[in-house]
BANU-651072 format. One record per residue: residue in one letter; x, y, z of N, C-alpha, C in turn. Coordinates in pm, whole numbers, padded with zeros to 5 digits, always signed. Layout:
N
AXYZXYZXYZ...
END
This chain:
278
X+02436-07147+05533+02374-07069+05641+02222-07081+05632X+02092-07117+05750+02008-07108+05765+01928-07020+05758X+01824-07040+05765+01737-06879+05758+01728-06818+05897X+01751-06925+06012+01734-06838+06143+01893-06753+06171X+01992-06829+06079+02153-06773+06108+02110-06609+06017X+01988-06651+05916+02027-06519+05815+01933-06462+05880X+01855-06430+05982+01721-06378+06019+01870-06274+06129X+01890-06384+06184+02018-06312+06320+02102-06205+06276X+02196-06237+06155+02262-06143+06074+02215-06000+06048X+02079-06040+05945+01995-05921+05907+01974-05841+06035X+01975-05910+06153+01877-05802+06274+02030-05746+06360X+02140-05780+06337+02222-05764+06427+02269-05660+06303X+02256-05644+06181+02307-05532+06097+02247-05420+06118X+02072-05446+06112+02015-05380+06134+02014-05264+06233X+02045-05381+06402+02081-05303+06504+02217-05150+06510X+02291-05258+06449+02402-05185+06399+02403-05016+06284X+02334-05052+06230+02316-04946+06163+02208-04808+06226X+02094-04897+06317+02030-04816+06405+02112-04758+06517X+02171-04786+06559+02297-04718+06642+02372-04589+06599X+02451-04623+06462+02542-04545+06432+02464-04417+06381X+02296-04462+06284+02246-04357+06295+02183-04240+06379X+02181-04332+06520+02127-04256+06666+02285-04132+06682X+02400-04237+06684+02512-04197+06724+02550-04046+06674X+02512-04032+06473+02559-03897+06406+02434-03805+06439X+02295-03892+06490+02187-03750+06483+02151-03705+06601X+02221-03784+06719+02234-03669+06826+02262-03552+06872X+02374-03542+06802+02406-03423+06812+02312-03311+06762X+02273-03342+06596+02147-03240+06589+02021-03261+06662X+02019-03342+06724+01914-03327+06817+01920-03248+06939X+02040-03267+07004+02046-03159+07103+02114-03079+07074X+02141-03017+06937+02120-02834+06911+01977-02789+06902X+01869-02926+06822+01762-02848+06799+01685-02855+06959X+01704-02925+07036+01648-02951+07189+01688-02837+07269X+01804-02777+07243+01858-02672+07321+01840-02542+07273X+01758-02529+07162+01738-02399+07081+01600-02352+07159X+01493-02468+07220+01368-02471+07272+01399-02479+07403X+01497-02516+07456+01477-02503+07639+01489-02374+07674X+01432-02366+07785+01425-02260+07874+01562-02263+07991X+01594-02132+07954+01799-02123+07992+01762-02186+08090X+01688-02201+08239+01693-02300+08356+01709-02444+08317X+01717-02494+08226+01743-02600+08189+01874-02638+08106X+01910-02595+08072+02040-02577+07935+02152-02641+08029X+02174-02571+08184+02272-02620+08232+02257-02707+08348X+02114-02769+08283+02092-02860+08460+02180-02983+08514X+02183-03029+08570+02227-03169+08639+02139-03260+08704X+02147-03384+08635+02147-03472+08510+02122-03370+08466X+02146-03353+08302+02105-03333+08201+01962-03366+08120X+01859-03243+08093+01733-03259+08071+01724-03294+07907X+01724-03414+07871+01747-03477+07738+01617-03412+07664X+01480-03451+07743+01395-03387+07709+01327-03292+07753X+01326-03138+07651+01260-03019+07724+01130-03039+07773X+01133-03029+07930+00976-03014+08020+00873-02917+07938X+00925-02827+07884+00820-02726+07780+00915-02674+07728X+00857-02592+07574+00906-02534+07472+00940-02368+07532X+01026-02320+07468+01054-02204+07509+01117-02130+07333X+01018-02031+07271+01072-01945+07165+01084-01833+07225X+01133-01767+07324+01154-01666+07350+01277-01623+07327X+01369-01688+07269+01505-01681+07240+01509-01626+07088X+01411-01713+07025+01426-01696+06889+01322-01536+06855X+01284-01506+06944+01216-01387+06920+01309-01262+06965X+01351-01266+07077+01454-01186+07124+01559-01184+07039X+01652-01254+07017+01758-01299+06934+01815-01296+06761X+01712-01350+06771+01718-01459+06627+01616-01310+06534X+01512-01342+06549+01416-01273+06431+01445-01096+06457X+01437-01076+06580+01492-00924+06596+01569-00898+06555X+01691-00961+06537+01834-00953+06503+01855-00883+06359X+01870-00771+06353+01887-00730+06164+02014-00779+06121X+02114-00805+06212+02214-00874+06113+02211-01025+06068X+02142-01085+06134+02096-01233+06050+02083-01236+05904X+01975-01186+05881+01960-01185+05718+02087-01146+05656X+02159-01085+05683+02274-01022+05603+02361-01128+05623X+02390-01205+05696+02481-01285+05699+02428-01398+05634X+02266-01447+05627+02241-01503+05527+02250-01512+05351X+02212-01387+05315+02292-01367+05178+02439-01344+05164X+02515-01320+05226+02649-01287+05250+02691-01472+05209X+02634-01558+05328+02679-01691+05272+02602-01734+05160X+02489-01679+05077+02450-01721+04998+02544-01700+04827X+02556-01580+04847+02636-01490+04754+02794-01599+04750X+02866-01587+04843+02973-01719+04913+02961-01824+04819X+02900-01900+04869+02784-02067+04808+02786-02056+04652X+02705-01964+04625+02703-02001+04508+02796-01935+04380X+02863-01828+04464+03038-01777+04389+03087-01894+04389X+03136-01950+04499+03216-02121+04513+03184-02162+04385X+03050-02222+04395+03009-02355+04309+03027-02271+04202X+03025-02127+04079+03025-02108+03969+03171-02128+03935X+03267-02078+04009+03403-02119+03997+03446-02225+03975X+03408-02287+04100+03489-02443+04097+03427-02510+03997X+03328-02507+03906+03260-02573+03828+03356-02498+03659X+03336-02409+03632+03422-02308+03538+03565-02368+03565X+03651-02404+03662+03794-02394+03675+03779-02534+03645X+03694-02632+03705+03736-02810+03725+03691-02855+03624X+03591-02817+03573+03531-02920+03459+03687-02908+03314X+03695-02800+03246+03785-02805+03199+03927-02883+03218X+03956-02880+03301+04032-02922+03354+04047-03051+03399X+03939-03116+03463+03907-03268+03490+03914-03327+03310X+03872-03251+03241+03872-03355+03071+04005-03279+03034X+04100-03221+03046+04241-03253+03003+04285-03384+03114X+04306-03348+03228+04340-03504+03265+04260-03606+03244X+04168-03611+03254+04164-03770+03174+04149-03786+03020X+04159-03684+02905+04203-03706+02760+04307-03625+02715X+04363-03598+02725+04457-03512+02672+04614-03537+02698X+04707-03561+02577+04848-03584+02660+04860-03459+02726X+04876-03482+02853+04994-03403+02942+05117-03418+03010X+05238-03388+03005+05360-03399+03046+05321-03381+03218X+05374-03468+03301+05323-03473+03432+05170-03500+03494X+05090-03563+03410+04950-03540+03454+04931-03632+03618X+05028-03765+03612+05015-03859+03695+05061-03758+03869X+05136-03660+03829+05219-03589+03890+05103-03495+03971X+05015-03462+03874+04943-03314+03888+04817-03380+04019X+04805-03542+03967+04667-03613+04050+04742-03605+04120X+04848-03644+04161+04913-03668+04284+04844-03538+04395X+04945-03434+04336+04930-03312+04419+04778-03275+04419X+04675-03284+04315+04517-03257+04355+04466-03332+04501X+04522-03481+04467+04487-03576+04606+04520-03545+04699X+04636-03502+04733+04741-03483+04820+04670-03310+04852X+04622-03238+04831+04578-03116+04880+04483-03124+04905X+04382-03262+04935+04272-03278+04978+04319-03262+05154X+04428-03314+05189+04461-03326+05298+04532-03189+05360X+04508-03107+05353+04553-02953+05362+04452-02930+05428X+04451-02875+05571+04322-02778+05669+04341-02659+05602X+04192-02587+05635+04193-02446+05599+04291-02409+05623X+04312-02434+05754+04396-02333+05899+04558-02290+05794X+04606-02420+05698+04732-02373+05697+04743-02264+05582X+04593-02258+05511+04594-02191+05393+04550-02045+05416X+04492-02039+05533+04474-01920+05558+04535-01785+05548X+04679-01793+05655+04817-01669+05650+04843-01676+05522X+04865-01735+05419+04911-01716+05317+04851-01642+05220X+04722-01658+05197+04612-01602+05178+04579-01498+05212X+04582-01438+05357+04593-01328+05401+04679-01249+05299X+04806-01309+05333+04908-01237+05319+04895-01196+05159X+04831-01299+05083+04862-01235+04901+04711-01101+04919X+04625-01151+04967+04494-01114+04954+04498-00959+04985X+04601-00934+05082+04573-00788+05165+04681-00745+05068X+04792-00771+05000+04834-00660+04891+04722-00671+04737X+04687-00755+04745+04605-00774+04617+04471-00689+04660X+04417-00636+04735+04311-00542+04816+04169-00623+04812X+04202-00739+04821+04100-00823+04830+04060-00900+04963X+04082-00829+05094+04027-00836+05182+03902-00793+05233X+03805-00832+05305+03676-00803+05337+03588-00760+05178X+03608-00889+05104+03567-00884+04998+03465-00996+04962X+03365-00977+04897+03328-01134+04834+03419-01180+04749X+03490-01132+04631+03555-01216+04567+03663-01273+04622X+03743-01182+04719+03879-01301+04796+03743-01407+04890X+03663-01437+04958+03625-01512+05051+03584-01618+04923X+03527-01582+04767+03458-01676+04703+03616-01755+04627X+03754-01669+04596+03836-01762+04577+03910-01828+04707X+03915-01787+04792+03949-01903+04914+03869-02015+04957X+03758-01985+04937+03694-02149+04958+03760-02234+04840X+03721-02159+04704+03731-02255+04609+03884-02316+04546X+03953-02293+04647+04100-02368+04708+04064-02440+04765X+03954-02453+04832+03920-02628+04923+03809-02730+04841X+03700-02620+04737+03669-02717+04642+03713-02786+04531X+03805-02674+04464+03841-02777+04350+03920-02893+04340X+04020-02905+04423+04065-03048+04480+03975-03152+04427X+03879-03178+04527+03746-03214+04511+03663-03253+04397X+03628-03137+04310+03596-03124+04229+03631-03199+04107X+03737-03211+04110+03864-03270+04021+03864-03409+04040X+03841-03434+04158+03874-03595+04247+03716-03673+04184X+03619-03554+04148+03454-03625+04154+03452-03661+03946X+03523-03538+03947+03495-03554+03764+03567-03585+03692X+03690-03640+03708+03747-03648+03635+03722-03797+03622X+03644-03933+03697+03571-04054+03641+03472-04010+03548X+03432-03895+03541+03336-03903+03447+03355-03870+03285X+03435-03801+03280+03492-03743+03155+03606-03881+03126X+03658-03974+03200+03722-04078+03183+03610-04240+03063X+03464-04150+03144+03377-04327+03112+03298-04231+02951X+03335-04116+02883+03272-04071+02784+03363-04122+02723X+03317-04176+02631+03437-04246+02454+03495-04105+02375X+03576-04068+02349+03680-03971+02282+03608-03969+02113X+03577-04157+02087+03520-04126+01987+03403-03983+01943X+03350-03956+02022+03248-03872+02049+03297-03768+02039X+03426-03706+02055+03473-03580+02027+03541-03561+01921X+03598-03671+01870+03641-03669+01741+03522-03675+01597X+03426-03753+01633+03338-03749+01548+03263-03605+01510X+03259-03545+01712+03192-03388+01644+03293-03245+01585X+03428-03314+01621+03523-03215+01504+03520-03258+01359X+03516-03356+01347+03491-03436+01183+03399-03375+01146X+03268-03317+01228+03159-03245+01149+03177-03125+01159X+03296-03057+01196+03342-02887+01183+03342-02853+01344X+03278-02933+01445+03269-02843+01563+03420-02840+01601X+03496-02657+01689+03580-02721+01726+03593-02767+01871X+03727-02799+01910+03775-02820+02058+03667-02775+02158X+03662-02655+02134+03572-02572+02268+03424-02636+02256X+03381-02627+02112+03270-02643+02114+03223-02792+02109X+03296-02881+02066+03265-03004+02131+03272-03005+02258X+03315-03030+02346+03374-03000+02475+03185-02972+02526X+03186-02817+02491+03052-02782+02525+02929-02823+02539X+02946-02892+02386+02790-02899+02330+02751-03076+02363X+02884-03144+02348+02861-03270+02349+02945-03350+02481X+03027-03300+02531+03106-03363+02646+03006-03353+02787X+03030-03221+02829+02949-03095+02938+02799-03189+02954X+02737-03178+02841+02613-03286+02879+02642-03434+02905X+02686-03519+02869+02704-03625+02923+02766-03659+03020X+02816-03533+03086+02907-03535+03231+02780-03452+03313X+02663-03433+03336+02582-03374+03423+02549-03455+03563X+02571-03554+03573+02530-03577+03719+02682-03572+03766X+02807-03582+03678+02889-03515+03806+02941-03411+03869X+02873-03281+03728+02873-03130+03729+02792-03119+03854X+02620-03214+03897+02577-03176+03965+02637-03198+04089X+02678-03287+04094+02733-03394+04222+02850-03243+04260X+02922-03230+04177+03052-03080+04219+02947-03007+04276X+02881-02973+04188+02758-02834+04252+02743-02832+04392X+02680-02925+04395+02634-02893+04587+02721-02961+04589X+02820-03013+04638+02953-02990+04746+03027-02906+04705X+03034-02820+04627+03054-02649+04625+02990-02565+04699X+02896-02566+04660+02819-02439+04771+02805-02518+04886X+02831-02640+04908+02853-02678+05102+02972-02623+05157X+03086-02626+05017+03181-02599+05085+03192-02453+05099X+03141-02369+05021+03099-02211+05025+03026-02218+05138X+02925-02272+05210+02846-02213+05293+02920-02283+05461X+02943-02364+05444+02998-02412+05597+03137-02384+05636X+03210-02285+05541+03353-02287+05550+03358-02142+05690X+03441-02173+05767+03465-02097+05903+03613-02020+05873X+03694-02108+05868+03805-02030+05898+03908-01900+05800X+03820-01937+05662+03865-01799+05573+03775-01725+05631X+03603-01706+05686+03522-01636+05688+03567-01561+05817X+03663-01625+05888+03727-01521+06034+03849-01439+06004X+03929-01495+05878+04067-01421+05820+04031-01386+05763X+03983-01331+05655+03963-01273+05537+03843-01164+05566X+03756-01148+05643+03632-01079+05662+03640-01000+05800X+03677-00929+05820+03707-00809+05922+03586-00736+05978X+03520-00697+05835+03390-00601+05833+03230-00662+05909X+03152-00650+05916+03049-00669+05917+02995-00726+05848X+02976-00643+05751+02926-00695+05659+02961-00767+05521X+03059-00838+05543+03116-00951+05473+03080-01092+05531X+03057-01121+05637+03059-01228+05752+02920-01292+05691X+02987-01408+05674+02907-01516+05651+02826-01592+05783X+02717-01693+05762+02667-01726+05901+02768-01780+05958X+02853-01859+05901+02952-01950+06052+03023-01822+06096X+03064-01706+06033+03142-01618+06133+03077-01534+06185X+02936-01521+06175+02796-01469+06222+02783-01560+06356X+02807-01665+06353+02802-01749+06454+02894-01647+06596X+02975-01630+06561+03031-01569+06668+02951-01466+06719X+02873-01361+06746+02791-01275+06739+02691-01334+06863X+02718-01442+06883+02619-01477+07002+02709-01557+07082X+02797-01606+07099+02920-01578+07206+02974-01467+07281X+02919-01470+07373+02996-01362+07473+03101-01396+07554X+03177-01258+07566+03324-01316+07629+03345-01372+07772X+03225-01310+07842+03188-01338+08007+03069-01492+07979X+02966-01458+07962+02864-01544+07912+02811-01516+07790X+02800-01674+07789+02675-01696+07641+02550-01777+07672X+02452-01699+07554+02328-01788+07598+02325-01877+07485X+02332-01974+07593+02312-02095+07470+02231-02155+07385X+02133-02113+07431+02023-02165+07367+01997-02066+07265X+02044-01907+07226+02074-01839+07096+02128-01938+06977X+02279-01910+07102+02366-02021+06994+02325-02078+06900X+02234-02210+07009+02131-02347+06890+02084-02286+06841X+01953-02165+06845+01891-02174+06751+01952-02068+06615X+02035-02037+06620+02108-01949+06559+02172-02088+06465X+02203-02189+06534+02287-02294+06449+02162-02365+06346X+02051-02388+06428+01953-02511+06382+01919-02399+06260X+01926-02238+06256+01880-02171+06139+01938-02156+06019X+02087-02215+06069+02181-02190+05972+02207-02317+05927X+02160-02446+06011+02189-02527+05916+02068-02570+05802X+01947-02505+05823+01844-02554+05702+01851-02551+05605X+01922-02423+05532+01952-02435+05356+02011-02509+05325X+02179-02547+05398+02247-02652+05347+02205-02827+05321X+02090-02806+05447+02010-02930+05502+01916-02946+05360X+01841-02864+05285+01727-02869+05191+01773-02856+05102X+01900-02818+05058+01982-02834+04930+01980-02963+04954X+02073-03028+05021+02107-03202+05042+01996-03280+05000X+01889-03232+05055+01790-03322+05038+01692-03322+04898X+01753-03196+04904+01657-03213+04740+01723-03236+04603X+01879-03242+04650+01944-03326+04566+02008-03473+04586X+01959-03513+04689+02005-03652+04708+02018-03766+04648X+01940-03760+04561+01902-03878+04436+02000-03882+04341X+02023-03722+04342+02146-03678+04168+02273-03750+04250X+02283-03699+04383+02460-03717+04424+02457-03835+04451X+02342-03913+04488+02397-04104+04513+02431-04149+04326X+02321-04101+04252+02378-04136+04098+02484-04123+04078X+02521-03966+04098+02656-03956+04016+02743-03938+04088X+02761-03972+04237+02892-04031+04270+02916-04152+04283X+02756-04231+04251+02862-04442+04205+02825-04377+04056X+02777-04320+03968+02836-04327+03809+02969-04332+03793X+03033-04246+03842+03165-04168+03861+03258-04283+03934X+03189-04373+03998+03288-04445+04112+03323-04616+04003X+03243-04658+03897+03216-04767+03888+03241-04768+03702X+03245-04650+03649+03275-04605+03523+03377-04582+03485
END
């Protein structure tokens, strides 16, 4: 192949990839475009791609007036990071018995971890209900922080258990030979050399704590349990909604999850090809 065949390639990938990235960031573009129009525009014909002028009068009315915002912000914060202490406490252990430890059925157990990746909230929900409301753990943080973490540890399990696979055993045997035991090898010497995929679990724990919808509509009745996605509802009206709340109600709720991502982006490309290639 030539350099003008490889010049063509490179620019037709290129194109390609400029596309698909136009394709996923539209959409946040016109939540954040529609958070700034002025409602005469929201429902025009054609469609006003770009706002003629800015309009915060929504977010002043709405948004910052609003005293239940903040509460639904720590509500999912509290959420987030219950998730991630759990699923991190329940999986890590657990990811280093399956990959060192004889277990009777382990091939059995991946099966069903994999296989419950493919489970919607939706079907886990009634059931949940149903244990949660005799167990009196409805409109609770701790039932909303163990129902997510039924959709992370799957996950969790699926991310770490390559990593506790690519640590040598020698290494745990050597630090019981020097008196440490089980637990405390595990601790002192495993736990650290598995950190970029503890981190890598981390934030997609608290993503999955903070963006999860459909326990936060079953399980949370009260007020003040409601996380932002079921906070989200709160600016839906049953006759009309203003939409442009909506957006900016959305574009506010998606920034933490957005500045977590980004300020860990470096750890989760590491240690999910460590994990993928180890």
């Amino acid at each position: 192949m030539n350099n003008a065949q490889n010049n063509r390639v490179k620019w037709f990938y290129t194109l390609a990839s400029a596309l698909m990235l136009a394709l996923f960031l539209f959409p946040i573009y016109w939540m954040i475009a529609t958070a700034v129009k002025p409602s005469t525009e929201i429902m025009a014909y054609p469609p006003q791609f770009i706002p003629t002028r800015i309009d915060f009068s929504v977010w002043h009315d709405r948004i910052i007036g609003d005293p239940k915002i903040p509460r639904y912000f720590l509500n999912s914060a509290i959420i987030g990071v219950g998730t991630t202490l759990l699923t991190l406490a329940l999986a890590a252990p657990a990811a280093y018995a399956l990959a060192h430890l004889p277990i009777r059925g382990k091939s059995l157990l991946l099966v069903l971890s994999l296989t419950s990746l493919m489970f919607p909230a939706i079907m886990l929900a009634t059931p949940l209900f149903v244990i949660f409301s005799r167990l009196r753990l409805l409109d609770s943080y701790t039932g909303l922080i163990l129902a997510n973490t039924t959709l992370a540890l799957p996950f969790a399990l699926t991310v770490l258990r390559p990593f506790f696979l690519s640590i040598p055993t020698q290494l745990t045997e050597a630090a019981r030979i020097d008196g440490a035991s089980a637990w405390g090898a595990f601790m002192r010497i495993i736990l650290p050399l598995a950190t970029p995929g503890l981190f890598t679990t981390a934030v997609f724990s608290f993503l999955f704590g903070w963006s999860e919808l459909v326990f936060a509509l079953a399980l949370a009745n009260q007020e003040q349990y409601r996380p932002v996605t079921a906070g989200l509802w709160h600016f839906i009206g049953s006759n009309v909604t203003q939409w442009n709340a909506v957006m900016a109600f959305s574009t506010l709720a998606m920034l933490p999850p957005l500045l977590v991502f980004l300020a860990a982006q470096r750890f989760i490309v590491s240690g999910l090809t460590a994990g993928a290639v180890k």
